[in-house]
C-alpha positions as CSV (number, residue, x, y, z in Angstrom):
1,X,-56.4,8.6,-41.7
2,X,-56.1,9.2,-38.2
3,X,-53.0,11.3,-36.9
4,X,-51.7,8.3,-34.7
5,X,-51.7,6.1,-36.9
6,X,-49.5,8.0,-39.5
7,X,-45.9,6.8,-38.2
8,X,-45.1,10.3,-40.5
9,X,-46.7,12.4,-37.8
10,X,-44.8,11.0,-34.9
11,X,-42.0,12.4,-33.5
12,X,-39.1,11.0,-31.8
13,X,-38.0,11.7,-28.4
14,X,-34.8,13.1,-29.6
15,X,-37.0,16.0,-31.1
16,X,-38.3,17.4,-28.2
17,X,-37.2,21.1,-27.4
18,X,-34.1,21.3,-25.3
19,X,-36.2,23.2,-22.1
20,X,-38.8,20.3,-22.0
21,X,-35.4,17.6,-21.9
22,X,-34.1,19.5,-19.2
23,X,-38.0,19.9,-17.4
24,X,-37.6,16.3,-17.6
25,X,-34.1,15.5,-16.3
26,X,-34.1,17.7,-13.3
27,X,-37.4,15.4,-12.4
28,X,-35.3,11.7,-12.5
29,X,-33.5,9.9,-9.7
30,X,-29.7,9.6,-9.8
31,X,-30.0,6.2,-11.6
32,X,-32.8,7.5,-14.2
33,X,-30.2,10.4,-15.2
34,X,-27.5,8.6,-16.1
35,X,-29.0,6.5,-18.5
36,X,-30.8,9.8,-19.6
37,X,-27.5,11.3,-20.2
38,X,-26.7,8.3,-22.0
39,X,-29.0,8.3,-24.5
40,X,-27.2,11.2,-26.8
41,X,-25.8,14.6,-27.4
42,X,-28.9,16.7,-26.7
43,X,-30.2,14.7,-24.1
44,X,-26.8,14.7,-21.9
45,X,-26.2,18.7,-23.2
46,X,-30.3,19.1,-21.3
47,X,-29.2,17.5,-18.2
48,X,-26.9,19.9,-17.7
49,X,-28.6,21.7,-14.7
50,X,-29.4,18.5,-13.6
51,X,-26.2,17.3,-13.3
52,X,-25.4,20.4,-11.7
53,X,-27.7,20.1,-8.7
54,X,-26.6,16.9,-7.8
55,X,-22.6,18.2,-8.1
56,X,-23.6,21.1,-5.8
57,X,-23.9,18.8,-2.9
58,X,-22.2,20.4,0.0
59,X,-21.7,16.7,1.2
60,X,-19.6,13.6,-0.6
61,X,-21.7,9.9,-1.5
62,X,-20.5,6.9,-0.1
63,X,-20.0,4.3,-2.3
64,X,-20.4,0.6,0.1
65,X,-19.5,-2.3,-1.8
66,X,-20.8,-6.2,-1.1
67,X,-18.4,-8.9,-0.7
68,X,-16.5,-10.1,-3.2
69,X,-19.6,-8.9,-5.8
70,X,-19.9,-6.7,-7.7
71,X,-23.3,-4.9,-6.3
72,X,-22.5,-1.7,-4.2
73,X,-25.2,0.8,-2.1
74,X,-24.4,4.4,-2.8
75,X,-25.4,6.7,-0.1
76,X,-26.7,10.4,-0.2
77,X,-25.4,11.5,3.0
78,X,-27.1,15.4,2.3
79,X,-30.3,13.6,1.6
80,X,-30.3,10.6,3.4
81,X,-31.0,8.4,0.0
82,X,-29.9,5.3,-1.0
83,X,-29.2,3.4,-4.4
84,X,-28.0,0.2,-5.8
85,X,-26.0,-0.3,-8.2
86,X,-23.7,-2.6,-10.1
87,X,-20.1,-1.4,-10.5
88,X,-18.1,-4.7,-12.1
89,X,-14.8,-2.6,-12.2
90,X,-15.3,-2.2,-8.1
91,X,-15.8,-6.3,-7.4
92,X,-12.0,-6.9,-5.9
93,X,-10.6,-3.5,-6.3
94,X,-8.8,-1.6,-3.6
95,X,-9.6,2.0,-3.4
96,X,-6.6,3.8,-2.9
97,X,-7.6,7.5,-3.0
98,X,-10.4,9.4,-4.1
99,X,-10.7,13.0,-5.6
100,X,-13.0,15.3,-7.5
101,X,-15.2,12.2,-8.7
102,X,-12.5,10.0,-9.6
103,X,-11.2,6.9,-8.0
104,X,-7.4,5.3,-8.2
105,X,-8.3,1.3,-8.1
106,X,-5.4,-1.3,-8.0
107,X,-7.5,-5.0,-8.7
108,X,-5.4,-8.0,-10.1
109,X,-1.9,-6.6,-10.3
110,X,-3.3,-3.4,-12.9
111,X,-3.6,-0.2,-11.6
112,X,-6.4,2.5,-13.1
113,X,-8.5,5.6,-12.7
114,X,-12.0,4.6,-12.6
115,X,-14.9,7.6,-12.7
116,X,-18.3,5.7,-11.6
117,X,-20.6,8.3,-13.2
118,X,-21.1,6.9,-16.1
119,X,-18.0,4.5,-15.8
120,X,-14.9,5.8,-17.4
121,X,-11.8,3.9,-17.2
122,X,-8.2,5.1,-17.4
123,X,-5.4,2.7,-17.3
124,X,-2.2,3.3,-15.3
125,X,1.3,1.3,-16.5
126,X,2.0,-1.6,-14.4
127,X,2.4,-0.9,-10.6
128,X,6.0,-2.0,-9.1
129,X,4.4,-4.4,-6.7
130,X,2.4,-7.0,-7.4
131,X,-0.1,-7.1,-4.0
132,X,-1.8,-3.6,-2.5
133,X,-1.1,-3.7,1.6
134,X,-0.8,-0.3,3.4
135,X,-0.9,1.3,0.5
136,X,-2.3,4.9,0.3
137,X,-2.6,6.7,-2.9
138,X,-3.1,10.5,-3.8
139,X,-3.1,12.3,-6.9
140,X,-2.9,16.3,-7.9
141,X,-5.4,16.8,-10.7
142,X,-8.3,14.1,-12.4
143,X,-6.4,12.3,-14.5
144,X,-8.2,14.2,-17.9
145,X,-5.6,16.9,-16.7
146,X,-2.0,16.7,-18.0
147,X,-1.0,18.4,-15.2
148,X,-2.3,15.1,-13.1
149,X,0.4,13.6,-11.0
150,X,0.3,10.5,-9.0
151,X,1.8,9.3,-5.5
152,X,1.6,5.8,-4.2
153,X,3.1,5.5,-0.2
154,X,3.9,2.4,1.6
155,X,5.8,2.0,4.9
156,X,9.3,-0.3,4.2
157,X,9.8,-1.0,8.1
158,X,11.1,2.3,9.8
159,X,11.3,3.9,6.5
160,X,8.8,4.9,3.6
161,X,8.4,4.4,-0.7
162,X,6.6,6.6,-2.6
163,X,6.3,5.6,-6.4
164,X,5.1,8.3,-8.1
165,X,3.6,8.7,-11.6
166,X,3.0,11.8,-14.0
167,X,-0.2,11.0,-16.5
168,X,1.1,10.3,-19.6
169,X,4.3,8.8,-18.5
170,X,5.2,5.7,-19.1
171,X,7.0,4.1,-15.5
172,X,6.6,4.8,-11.7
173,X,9.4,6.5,-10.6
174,X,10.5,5.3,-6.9
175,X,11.8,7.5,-4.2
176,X,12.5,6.2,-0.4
177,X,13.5,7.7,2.8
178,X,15.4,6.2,4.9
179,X,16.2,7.9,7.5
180,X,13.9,7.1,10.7
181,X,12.3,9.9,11.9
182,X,9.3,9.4,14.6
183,X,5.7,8.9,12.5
184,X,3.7,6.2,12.7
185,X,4.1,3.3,9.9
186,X,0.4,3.4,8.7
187,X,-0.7,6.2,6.5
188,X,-4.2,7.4,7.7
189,X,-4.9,10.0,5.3
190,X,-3.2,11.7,2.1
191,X,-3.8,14.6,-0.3
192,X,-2.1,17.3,-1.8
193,X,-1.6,21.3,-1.7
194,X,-1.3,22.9,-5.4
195,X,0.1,25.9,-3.9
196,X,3.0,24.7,-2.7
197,X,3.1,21.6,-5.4
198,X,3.4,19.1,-2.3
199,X,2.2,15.9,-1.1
200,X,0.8,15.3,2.2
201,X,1.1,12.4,4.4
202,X,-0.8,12.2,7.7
203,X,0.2,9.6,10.4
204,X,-2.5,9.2,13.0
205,X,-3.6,12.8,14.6
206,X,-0.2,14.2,15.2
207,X,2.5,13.5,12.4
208,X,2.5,14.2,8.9
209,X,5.5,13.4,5.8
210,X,5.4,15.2,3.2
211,X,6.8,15.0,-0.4
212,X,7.6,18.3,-2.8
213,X,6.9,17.4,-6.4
214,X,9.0,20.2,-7.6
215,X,12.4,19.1,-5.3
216,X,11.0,15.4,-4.8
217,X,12.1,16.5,-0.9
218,X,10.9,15.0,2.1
219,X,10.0,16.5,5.0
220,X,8.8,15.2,8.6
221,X,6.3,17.5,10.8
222,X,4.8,17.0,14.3
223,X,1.0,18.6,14.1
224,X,0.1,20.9,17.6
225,X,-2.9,22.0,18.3
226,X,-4.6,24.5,20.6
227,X,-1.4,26.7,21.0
228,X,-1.3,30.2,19.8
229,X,-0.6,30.2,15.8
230,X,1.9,32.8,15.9
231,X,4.4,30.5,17.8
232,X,4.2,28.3,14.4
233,X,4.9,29.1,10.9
234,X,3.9,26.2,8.8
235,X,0.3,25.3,8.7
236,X,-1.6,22.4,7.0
237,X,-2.9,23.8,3.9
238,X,-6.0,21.7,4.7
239,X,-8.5,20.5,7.3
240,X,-9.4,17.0,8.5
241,X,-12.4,14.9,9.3
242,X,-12.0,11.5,11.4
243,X,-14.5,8.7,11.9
244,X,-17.0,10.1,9.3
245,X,-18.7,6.9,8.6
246,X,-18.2,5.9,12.0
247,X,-20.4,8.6,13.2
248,X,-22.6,8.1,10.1
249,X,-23.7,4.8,11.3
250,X,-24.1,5.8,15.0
251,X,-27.7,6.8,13.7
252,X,-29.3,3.2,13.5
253,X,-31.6,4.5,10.5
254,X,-28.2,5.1,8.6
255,X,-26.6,1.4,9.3
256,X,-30.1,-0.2,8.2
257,X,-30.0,2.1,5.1
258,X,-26.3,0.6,4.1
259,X,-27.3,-2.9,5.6
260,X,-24.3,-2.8,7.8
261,X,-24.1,-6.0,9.9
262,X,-22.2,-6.7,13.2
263,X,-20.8,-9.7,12.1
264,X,-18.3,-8.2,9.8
265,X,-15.9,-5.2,9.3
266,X,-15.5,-2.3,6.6
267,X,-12.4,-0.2,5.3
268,X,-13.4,2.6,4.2
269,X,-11.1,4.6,2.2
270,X,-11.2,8.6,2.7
271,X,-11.2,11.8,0.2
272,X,-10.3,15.1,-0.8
273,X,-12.9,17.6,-1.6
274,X,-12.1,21.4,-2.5
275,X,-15.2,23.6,-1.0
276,X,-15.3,27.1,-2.6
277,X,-14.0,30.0,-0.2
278,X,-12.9,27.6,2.1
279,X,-9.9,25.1,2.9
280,X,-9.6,21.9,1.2
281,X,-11.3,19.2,3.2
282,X,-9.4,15.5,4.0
283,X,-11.9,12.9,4.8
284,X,-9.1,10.2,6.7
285,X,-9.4,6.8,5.9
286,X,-11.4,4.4,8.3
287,X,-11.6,0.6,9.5
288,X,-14.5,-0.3,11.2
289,X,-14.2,-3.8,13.1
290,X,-17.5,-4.7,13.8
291,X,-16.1,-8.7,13.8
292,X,-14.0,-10.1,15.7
293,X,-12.8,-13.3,13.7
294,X,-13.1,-10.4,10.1
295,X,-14.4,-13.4,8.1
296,X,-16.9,-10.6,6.4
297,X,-15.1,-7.4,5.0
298,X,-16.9,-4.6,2.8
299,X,-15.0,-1.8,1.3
300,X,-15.8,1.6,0.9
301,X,-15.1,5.3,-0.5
302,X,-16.5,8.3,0.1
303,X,-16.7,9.9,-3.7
304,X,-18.1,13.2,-4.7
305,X,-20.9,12.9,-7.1
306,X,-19.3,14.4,-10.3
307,X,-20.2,13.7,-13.9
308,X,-17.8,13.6,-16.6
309,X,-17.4,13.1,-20.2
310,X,-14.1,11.4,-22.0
311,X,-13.4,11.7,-25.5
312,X,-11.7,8.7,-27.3
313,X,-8.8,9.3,-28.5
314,X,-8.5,8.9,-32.5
């Protein structure tokens, strides 16, 4: 009997050694390794340096979604690639901040942590308000930490609210200031410095609130620049990018790539990265108006491309 035809003498997939998975893993595209990963244990354990190339990216993704669907481009900025996929838990969510992979959604009044790569989903307890408008989010750790803690801020005329969350717990807990104090009422950017357990609130290019999660303190600061530092003894624990997808998109190439039309407008919703050696890195939050009656919006997030795994609880 021939070999081939014995089904005893054929081996499964699954049995192939662990180098020759991994030979095979670092050869897919993005798309082809995550249903690689998904296959089981030993395929997703030989990915590993796999995985790992693509987390070493020195640049974030952008994830660009299509109106009201659920089909999204997601951009390789470092390599100037393009994919498309479908992401349902995107179709009609707000992106409120983004960090270390993860992404805090508010869609249909429920609030949750949503990791794209492969799709994890961790809900939130119900949000105080009912409708998302100048909202901007920013949380401490990925929400698999228990040390993750959550901010939510949104101007209340002259004043702010921030409701803030700790993973685990069970209600937002709601602070306001009232007290006027000169910043402007929309939030462009937010993030926060572990050394100093704080949250940071920038207003525009020369104002920034920010919150202590130890003393749940607020604080007002005007931001200087090109003075001597020594006149100065608070500095932001971070360093900002503005327009990043605006100047993206200034390369023709790039706008064709993320079919970006003229006859509509995109809010794009910023990040936090953490390069090694280095200050933490604030991508602010953008809106594009590329229509003048805004009868076609897109939404989208810069994300960094991490992979993660999420036991079920038992």
């Amino acid at each position: 009997m021939d070999a081939d035809s014995d089904p005893g003498s054929r081996r499964p997939w699954t049995d192939l050694p662990l180098d020759i998975l991994a030979s095979i893993a670092i050869r897919l595209s993005l798309l082809e390794l995550l249903s690689f990963r998904g296959t089981c244990k030993d395929f997703r354990s030989a990915s590993s340096p796999a995985t790992a190339k693509i987390q070493s990216s020195k640049q974030p993704w952008l994830l660009l979604q299509k109106t009201n669907d659920s089909k999204c481009i997601l951009y390789d900025n470092q390599d100037s690639k393009t994919y498309n996929l479908k992401i349902p838990d995107l179709d009609g969510a707000i992106c409120l901040a983004s960090y270390q992979g993860w992404l805090l959604l508010f869609k249909n009044k429920s609030i949750y942590f949503f990791s794209p790569f492969p799709g994890y989903k961790i809900t939130l307890p119900e949000f105080p308000h009912m409708q998302i408008e100048k909202h901007v989010g920013a949380f401490s750790h990925p929400p698999t930490s228990p040390d993750c803690m959550i901010t939510i801020i949104n101007p209340i005329g002259s004043s702010f609210e921030i409701n803030m969350l700790s993973i685990g717990g069970d209600t937002w807990t709601r602070y306001t200031r009232s007290e006027y104090f000169d910043v402007k009422p929309m939030v462009s950017a937010a993030t926060f410095d572990h050394t100093t357990n704080t949250f940071y609130y920038m207003h525009g290019t020369d104002s920034v609130l920010t919150f202590s999660a130890t003393d749940k303190k607020w604080q007002p600061y005007n931001i200087v620049s090109g003075e001597p530092k020594k006149k100065y003894s608070k500095y932001l624990p971070y360093v900002y990018r503005e327009n990043v997808f605006l100047n993206a998109i200034g390369d023709e190439k790039v706008k064709q790539l993320l079919d970006v039309e003229d006859d509509e407008y995109v809010d794009v919703c910023g990040l936090t990265r953490e390069p090694e050696n280095s200050l933490p890195i604030v991508y602010k939050n953008e809106t594009l108006n590329f229509s003048t009656t805004k009868t076609r919006m897109r939404k989208a997030v810069w994300i960094e491309p991490r992979f993660y795994e999420v036991r079920a609880s038992r």
